[in-house]
C-alpha positions in Angstrom: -42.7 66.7 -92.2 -41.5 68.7 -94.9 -43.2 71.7 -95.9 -40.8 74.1 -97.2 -42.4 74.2 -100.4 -45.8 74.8 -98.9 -47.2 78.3 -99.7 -47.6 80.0 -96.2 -51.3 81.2 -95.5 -51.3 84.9 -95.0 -55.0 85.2 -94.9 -55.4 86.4 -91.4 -52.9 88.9 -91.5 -53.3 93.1 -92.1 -51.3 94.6 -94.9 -49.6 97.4 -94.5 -50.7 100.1 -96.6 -48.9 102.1 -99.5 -46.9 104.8 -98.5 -48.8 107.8 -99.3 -46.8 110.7 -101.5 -44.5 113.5 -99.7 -46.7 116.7 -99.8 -44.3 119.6 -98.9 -45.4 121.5 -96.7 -46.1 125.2 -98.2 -43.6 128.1 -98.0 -45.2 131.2 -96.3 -43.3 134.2 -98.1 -42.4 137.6 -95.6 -43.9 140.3 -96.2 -41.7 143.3 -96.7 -42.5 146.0 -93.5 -41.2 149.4 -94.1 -39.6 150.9 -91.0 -38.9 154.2 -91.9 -38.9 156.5 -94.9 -37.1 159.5 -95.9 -38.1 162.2 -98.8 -39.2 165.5 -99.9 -42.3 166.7 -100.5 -43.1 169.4 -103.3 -42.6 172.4 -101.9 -39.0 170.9 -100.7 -39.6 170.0 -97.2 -38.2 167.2 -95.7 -40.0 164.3 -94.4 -39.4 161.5 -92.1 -41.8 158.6 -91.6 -41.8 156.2 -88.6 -44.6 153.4 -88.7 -47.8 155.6 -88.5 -46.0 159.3 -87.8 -44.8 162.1 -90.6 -42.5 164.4 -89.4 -42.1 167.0 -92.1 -39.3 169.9 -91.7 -37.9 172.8 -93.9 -34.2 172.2 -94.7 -33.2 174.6 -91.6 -35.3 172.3 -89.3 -33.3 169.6 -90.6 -30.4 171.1 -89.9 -30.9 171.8 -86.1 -32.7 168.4 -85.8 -29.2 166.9 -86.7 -27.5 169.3 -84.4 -29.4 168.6 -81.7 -28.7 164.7 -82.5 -25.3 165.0 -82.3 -25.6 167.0 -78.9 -27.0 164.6 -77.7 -24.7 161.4 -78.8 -21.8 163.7 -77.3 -24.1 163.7 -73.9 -23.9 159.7 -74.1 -20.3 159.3 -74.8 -19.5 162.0 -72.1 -21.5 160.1 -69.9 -19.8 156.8 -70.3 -16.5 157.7 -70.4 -17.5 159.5 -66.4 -18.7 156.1 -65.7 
């Protein structure tokens, strides 16, 4: 009637198994992608690269090429202030 003291029979049941370690999982570094580039060549021209293009300019080319820029950003905000 009393069998507290019995050792219970575990025979029949599975064991659970040990926990396995904690692998992190591995950090996958960025690597750095240059988007543009600006510098001057040797004989002092100016360059500008844009994935796969060059664009290359004398200092006067430059010069107008920001000219023309600015025209054109003056265009835009002509444009939406019209709007």
């Amino acid at each position: 009637m009393f069998e507290w003291f019995k050792k219970p029979d575990y025979s029949n049941v599975v064991k659970f198994p040990a926990p396995a370690p904690y692998i992190a999982a591995p950090t996958q570094e960025k690597e750095t992608e240059t988007m543009y580039s600006i510098g001057v060549t040797n004989d002092n021209h100016m360059t500008l690269k844009m994935g796969h293009s060059t664009l290359t300019m004398t200092k006067a080319g430059c010069h107008n090429l920001i000219v023309q820029l600015q025209v054109f950003k003056d265009q835009l905000r002509d444009k939406e202030h019209d709007a």
